[in-house]
N, C-alpha and C positions, 0 to 999 in steps of 0.2 A: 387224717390230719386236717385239721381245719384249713379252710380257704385263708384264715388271717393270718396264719404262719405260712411266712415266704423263705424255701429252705435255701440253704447258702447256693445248692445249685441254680436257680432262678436267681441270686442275689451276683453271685460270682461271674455268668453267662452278660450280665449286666456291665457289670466290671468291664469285662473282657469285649463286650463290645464296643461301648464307649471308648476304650484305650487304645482300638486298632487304629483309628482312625487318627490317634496325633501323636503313639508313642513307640519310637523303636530304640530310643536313648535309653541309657537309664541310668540308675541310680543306686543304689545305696546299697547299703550293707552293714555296716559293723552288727548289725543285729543279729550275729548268728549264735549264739549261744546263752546256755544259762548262766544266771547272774546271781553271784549270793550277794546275801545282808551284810550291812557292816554294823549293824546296832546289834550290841550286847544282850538284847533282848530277845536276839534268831541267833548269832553267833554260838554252835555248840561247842562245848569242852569236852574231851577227853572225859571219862568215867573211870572209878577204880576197881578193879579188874572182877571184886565182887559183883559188880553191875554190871559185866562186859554182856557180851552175845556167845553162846555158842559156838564151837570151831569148826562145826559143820550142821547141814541141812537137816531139818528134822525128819526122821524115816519115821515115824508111829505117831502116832493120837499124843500118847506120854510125852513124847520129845516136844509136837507141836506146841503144847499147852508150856514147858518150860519156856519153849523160845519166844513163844507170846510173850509170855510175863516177865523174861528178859529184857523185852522192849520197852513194856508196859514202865518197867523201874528205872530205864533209863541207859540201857545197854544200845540205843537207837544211837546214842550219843558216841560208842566209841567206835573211833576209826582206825584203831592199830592192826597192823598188815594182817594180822593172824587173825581177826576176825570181818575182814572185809571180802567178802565173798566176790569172786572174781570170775569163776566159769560160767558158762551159759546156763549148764546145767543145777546151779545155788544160787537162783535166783529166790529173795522169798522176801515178803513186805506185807506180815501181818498187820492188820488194822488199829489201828489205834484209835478209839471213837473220840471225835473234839481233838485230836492234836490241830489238827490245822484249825484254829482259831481265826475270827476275823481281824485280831491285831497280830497276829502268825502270816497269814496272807497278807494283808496290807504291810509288810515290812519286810516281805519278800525278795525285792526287787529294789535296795538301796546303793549298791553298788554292781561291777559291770565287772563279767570274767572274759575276756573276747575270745575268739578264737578265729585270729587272724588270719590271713593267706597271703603266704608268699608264693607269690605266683613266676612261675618259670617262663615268659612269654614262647620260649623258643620251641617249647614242649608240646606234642601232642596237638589237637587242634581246638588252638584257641580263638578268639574271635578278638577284634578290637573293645578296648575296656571303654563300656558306656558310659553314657554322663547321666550323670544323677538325677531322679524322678524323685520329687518329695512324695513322700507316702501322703494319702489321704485319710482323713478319718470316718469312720465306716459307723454311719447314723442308728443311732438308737432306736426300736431296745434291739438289743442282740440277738434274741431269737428268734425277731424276724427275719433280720438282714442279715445275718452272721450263722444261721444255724446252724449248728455243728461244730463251730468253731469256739475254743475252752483256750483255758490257762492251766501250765502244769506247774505242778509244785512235788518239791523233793527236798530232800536234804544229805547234805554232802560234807567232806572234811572241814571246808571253809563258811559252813551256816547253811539260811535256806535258800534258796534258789527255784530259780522260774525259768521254764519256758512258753512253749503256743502248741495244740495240739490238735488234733481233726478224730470226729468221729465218722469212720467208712466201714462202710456196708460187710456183714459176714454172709459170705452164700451158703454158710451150715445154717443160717440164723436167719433168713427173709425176713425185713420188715422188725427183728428184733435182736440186733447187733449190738456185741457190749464188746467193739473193739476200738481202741482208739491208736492211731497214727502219729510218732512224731520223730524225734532225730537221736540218731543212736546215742549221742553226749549229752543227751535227757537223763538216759537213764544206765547210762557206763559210763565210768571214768576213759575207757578204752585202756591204752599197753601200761598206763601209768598207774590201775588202778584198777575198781573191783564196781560192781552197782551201788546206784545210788539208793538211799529207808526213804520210807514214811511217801512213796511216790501214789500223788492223786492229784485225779483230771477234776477239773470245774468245770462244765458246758456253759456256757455264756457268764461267763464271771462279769460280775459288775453291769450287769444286763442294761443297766439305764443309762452308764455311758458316764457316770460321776469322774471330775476331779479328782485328783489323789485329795485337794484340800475339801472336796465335797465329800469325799468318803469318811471322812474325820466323824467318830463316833456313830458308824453306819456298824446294826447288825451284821450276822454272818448269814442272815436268810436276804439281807441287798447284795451282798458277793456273790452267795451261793445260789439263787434263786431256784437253779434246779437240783442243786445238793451236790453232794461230794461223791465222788465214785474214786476207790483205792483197787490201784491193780493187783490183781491177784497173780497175774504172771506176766512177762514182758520175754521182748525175742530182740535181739538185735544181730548183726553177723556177725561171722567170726572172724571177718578183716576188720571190724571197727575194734572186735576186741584185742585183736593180735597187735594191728598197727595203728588205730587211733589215737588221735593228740590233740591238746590243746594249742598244742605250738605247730604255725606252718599250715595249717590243713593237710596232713598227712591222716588217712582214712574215708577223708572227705565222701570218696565217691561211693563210700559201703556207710555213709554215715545215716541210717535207718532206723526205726523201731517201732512194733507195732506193742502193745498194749491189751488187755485183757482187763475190764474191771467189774468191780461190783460195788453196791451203791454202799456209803458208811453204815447204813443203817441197818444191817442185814442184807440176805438175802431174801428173794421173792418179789413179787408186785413186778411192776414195766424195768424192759429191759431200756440202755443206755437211747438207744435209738428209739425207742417208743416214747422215753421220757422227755427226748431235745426234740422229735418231731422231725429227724432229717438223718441223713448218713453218706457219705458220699461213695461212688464206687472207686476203684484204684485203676487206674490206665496203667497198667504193667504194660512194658516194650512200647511206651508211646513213640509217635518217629521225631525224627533229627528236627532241629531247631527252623530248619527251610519248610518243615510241610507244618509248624506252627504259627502262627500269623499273632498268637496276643498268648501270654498268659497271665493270673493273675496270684497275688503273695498276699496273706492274710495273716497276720498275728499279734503278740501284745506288744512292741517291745518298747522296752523299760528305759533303758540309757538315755541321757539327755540328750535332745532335749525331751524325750518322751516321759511319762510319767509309771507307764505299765500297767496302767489300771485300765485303759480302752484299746479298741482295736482298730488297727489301719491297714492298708490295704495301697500296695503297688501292682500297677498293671504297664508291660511293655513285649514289644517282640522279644522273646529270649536270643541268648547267643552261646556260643558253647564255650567252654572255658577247662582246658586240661594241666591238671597238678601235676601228672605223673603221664608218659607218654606210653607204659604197659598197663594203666587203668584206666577204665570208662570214661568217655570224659561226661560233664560235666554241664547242666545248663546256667545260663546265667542271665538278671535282668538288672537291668538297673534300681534301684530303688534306698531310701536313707531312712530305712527302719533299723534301729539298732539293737542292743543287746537285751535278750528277752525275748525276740521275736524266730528264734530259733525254732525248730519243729515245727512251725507255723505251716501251711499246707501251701502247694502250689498248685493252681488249680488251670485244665485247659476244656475246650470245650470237642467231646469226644466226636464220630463221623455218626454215631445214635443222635446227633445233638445235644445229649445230657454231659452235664460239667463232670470230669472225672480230677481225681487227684492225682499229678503227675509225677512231683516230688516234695519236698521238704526242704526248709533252710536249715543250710548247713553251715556254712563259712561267709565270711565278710572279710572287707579291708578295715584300719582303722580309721579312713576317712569317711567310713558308712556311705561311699559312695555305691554299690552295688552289692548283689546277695547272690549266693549258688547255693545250688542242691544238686544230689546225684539223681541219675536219669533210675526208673525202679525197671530194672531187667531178671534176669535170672535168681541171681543171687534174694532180691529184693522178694520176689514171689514166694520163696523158699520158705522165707523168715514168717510172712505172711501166712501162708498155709499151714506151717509146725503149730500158729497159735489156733488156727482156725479150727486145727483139727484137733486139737488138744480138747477143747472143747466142745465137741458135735455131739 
């Protein structure tokens, strides 16, 4: 890797230094989730049942090649219950070259789906609710200071939708990992619903830091700079699929997902992690919120007043935060990144020294006064390793 790329673990170690020193407040949140479009131009419709999808997974070459070309015509478009694939095991998000367009992307992110928390204070062990830490914005271009760190795009019942996503390290794959990291309601509806079509990472989208009104008639090679990578498989748990929601935070703390991709253009040539120059490792079973002293939250997000075209960045002591007092609890920081900046990584600095990834944002309040994510324990490594070894 060149010395001129500075990878998000030197960039984030940075973060996290600087913030131990004046912040254990915090702040924000409503960013926890993806956001679809409201212009008629990402807004999908329903298809007529000629163009539907499939009512199951492709088993052969034959099947594969229909289900493609089911997409391909426009069967991406429908979401009726019978074709919305719902188990772990119907996952499938054939490539479609060019769907994500740079007027597709740039219109991503024009309305806000929150996914609030109603928080039980009596429950479990929660911590005092922090005061709000304005997110920072996190200096161009992106992959030097950002490495690793992308935009996820997807499309769902209500249009397309964004979240923030992390590329971390596979140990089947040294030095050429094509896993990427983000929040289980990236890519499942959870109890209410089935996976999200058309899901791909962008590693540094928007690299140079533009305006949404600076983006205005920008190619898809200034979004894209390092290309588009469509997942070929995705894992998340099976409590986010059993009991996840949009409403309440209920799932929250199984709220997970790791990622599997391949770049649009084919397969071959550098893997995802050779291609961004960075990868992060994952701190499974990191400890309690006391033997943390700073961590730090990286993502796009979208909702006002943000625009979701750059990334910013909260840094404060975490604290814990419990939904449910028979499930994990839960860290939490202050910080008032909003909606978009969901799966965004959270990053702490390991006893190697090196930044590991701790958790993920998960839920927010609607005052975007603070963020959680679930702590990555047992459950979390599971999900990790089924992808890892999937493909070794």
């Amino acid at each position: 890797m060149p010395s001129i790329r500075r990878s998000l673990a030197t960039a984030a170690a940075a973060v996290l230094l600087a913030g131990t020193a004046t912040a254990c407040g915090s702040s924000s949140g409503g960013g926890t989730d993806a956001r679809p479009t409201g212009g008629t131009a990402t807004v999908q419709r329903t298809t007529p049942a000629a163009a539907g999808l499939p009512t199951s997974i492709p088993t052969s070459l034959k099947d594969l090649k229909k289900w493609e070309q089911a997409y391909k015509d426009g069967g991406w478009r429908d979401w009726n219950r019978s074709t919305w694939l719902r188990k772990a095991k119907d996952f499938a998000n054939p490539v479609i070259a060019g769907l994500w367009s740079e007027d597709r992307m740039r219109g991503a992110d024009q309305n806000d789906k929150q996914v609030p928390a109603d928080v039980p204070a009596d429950q479990g062990m929660t911590d005092p609710e922090p005061s709000p830490v304005p997110a920072r914005a996190v200096t161009p271009p992106y992959h030097v200071n950002a490495a690793g760190v992308g935009k996820l795009f997807f499309d769902g019942p209500q249009g397309s939708m964004v979240c923030s996503a992390t590329v971390v390290e596979d140990p089947a794959h040294p030095g050429k990992s094509n896993l990427v990291w983000t929040a289980g309601h990236c890519v499942h509806a959870g109890k209410e619903g089935g996976w999200y079509r058309n899901i791909a990472f962008v590693p540094a989208y928007n690299d140079g830091g533009r305006t949404a009104a600076g983006l205005k008639g920008a190619t898809r090679n200034v979004l894209a700079p390092l290309g588009v990578f469509w997942a070929d498989w995705a894992s998340t748990s099976d409590q986010w699929i059993d009991e996840g929601s949009e409403k309440g935070g209920s799932g929250s703390p199984y709220d997970f997902a790791v990622l599997h991709v391949v770049p649009e253009k084919g397969a071959g040539g550098k893997s995802l992690q050779e291609t961004v120059g960075a990868a992060l490792p994952v701190w499974f079973d990191a400890p309690s919120t006391k033997s943390i002293p700073a961590m730090g939250v990286w993502g796009y997000p979208a909702a006002p007043p943000y625009d979701g075209q750059r990334i910013y960045a909260c840094t404060g002591r975490p604290g814990r935060l419990s939904l449910d007092a028979q499930e994990p609890t839960e860290y939490r920081i202050g910080c008032t990144m909003t909606g978009g900046a969901s799966g965004g990584g959270w990053f702490a600095t390991m006893p190697s020294g090196r930044t590991g990834l701790v958790s993920n944002t998960s839920i927010g309040p609607v005052t975007n006064a603070w963020l959680a994510g679930p702590r990555l324990g047992a459950e979390a490594k599971k999900v990790f390793d089924e992808v890892s070894t999937k493909f070794r």
